[in-house]
C-alpha positions as CSV (number, residue, x, y, z in Angstrom):
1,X,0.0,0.0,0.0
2,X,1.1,3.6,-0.4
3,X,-0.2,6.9,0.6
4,X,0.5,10.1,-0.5
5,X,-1.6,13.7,0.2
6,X,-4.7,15.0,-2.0
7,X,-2.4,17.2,-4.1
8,X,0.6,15.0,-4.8
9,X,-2.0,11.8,-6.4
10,X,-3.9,14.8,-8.3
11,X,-0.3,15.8,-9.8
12,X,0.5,12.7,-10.5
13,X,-2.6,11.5,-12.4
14,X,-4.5,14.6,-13.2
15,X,-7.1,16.5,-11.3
16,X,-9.7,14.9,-13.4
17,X,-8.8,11.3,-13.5
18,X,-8.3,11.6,-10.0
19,X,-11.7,12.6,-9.4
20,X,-12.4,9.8,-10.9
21,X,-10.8,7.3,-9.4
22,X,-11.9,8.4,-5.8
23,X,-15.7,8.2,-7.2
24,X,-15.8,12.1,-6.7
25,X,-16.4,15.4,-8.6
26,X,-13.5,16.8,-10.0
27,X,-14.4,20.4,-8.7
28,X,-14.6,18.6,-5.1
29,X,-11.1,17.4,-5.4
30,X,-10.2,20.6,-6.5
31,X,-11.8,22.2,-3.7
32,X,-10.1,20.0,-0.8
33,X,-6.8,20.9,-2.5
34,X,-7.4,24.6,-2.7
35,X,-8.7,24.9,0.6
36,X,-5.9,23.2,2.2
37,X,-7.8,19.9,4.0
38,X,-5.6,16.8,5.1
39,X,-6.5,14.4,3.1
40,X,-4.5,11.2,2.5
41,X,-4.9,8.8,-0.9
42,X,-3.8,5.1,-0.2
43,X,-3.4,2.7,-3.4
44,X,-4.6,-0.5,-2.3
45,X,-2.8,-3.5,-3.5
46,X,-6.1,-4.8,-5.7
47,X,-5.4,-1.2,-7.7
48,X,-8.0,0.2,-6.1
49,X,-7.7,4.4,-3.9
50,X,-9.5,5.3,-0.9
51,X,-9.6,9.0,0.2
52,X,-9.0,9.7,4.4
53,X,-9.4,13.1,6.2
54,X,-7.1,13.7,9.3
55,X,-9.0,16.0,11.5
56,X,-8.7,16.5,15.2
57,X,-10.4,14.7,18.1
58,X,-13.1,15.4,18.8
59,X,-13.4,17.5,15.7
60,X,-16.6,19.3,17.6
61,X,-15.6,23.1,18.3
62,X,-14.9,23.9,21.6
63,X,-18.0,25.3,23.6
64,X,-17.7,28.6,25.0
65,X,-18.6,29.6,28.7
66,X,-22.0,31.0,29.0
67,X,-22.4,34.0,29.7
68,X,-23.6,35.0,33.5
């Protein structure tokens, strides 16, 4: 298996054909890119990519104190 970041696999094959091999919209893939997101593409051994998102956990915002 190997995994590389949103941008590098979209260099490397094309933002379309990406988009297309991660079952997606090509102005989605274009979007995660542009706004920065973490997302990592891992080539499975059958051939086939899957897309993951690192966020933080709990990826809930902080609440704020209410206010007395």
């Amino acid at each position: 298996m190997k995994r590389v970041q949103l941008s590098e696999f979209a260099k490397a094959h094309g933002q379309t054909k990406a988009a297309q091999l991660l079952g997606m919209a090509q102005g989605s893939l274009s979007k995660a890119i542009r706004t920065g997101r973490d997302v990592y593409v891992t080539e499975h051994e059958d051939g086939t990519f899957t897309a993951e998102e690192l966020r933080p956990f709990p990826s809930q915002h902080p609440k704020k104190p209410e206010a007395a």
